[in-house]
C-alpha positions as semicolon CSV with decimal commas, in nm:
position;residue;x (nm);y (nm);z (nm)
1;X;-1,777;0,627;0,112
2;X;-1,636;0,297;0,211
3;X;-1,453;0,251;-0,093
4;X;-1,195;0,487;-0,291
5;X;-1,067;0,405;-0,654
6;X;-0,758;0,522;-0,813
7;X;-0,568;0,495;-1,105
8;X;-0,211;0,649;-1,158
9;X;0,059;0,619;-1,426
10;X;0,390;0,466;-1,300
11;X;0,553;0,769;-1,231
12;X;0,733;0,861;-0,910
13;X;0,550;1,219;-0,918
14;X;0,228;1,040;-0,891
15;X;0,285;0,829;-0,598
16;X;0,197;1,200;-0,400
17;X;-0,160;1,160;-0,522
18;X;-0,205;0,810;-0,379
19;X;-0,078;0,867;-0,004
20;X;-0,270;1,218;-0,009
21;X;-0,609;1,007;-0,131
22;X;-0,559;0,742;0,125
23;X;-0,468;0,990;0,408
24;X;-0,810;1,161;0,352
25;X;-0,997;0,826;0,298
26;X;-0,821;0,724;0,658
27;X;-0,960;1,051;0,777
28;X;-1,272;1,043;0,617
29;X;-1,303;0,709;0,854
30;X;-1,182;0,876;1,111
31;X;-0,873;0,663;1,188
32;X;-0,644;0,719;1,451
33;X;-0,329;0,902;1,329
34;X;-0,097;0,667;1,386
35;X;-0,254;0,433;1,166
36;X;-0,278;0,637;0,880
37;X;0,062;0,734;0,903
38;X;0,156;0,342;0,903
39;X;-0,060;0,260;0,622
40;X;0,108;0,571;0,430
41;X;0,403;0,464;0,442
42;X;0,325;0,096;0,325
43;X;0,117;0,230;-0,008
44;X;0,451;0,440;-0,091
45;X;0,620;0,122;-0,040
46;X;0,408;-0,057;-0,254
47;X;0,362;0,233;-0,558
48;X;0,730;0,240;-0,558
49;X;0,790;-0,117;-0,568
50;X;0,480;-0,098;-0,834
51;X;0,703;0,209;-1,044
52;X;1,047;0,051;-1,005
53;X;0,978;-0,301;-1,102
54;X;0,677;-0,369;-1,296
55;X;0,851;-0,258;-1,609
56;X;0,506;-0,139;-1,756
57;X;0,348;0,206;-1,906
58;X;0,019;0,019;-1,767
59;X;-0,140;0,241;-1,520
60;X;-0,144;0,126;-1,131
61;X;-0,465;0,043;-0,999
62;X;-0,483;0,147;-0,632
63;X;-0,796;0,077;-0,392
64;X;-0,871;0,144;-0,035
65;X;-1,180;-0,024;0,141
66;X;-1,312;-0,022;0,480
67;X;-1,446;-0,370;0,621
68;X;-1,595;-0,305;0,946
69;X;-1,279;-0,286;1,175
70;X;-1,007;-0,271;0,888
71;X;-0,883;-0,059;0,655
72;X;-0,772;-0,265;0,367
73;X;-0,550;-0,102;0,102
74;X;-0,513;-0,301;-0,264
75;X;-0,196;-0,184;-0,545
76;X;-0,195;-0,336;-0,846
77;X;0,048;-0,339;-1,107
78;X;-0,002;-0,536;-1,460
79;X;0,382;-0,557;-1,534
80;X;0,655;-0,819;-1,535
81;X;0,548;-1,010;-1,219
82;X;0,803;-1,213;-0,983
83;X;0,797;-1,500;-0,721
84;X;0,662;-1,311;-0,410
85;X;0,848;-1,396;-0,089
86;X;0,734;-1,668;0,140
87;X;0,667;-1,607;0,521
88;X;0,777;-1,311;0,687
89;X;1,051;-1,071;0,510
90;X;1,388;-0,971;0,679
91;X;1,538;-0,637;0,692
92;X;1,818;-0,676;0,434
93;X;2,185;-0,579;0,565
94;X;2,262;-0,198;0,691
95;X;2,443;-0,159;0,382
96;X;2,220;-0,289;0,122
97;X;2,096;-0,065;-0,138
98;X;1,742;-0,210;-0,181
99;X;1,526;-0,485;-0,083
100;X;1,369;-0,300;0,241
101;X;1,021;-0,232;0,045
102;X;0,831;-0,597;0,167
103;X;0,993;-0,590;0,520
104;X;0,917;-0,241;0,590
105;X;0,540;-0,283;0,476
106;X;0,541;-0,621;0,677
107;X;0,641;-0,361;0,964
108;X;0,375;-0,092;0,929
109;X;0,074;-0,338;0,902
110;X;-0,123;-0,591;1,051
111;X;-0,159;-0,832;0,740
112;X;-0,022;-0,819;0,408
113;X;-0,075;-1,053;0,119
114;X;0,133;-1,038;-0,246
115;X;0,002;-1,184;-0,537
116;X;0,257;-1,250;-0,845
117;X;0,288;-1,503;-1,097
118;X;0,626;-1,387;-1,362
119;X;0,439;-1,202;-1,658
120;X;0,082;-1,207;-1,515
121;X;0,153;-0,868;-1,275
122;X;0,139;-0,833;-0,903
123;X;-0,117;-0,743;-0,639
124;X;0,015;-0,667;-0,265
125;X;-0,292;-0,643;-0,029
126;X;-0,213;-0,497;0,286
127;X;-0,414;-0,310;0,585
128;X;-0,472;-0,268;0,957
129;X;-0,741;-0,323;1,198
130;X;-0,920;-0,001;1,369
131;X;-0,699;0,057;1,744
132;X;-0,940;0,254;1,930
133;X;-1,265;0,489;1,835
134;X;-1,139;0,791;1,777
135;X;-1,213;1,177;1,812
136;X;-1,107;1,326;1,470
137;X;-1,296;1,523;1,273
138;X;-1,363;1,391;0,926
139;X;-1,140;1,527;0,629
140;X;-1,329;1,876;0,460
């Protein structure tokens, strides 16, 4: 199984199912923890970004492949679209109350790509290249 297909509503609730599927697809491939755990917490970024500002009943397409030494991890949103950031993403102030979502998934992988074009949707690519072989027994 190198590659794993989803498709959720944009619902908070549902963003559960996604990090669960890729946590067994990372384990299924037999990443090391840590990188699961990174990529994770990126695809929640993502989802949510996805849920919060697409502005669409359109379902999220979601899709995790494995390229010889990388993991790569697709979300894809047909909503309202924006201008995607250029060049790396700061940490917005202590005391903001959003904007952390690019920055943080800048943080947890090795590349990340975003795709947007206002009214044509968005697609943020991210993943991260296999550390280390790894003991861990495949997911049951």
């Amino acid at each position: 199984m190198n590659v794993l297909r989803l498709s959720i509503p944009p619902v908070p609730r549902f963003a559960q199912t996604a990090r669960s599927a890729l946590s067994m697809f990372a384990g299924f491939h037999r990443l090391p923890k840590q990188d699961e755990e990174n990529l994770v917490f990126a695809l929640g970024e993502a989802v949510a970004n996805a849920i919060q500002h697409a502005a669409t009943d359109a379902a999220i397409e979601i899709k995790f492949n494995m390229y010889g030494d990388s993991i790569v991890a697709k979300v894809r949103d047909r909503g309202q679209g924006f201008t995607p950031p250029a060049g790396s993403v700061s940490l917005p102030s202590l005391f903001a109350e959003a904007g952390r979502g690019f920055a943080i998934m800048q943080r947890c992988t090795d590349f990340l790509d975003v795709a947007s074009k206002p009214g044509s949707g968005t697609i943020v690519t991210f993943g991260r290249y296999r550390r280390e072989p790894t003991e861990r027994a495949p997911a049951s």
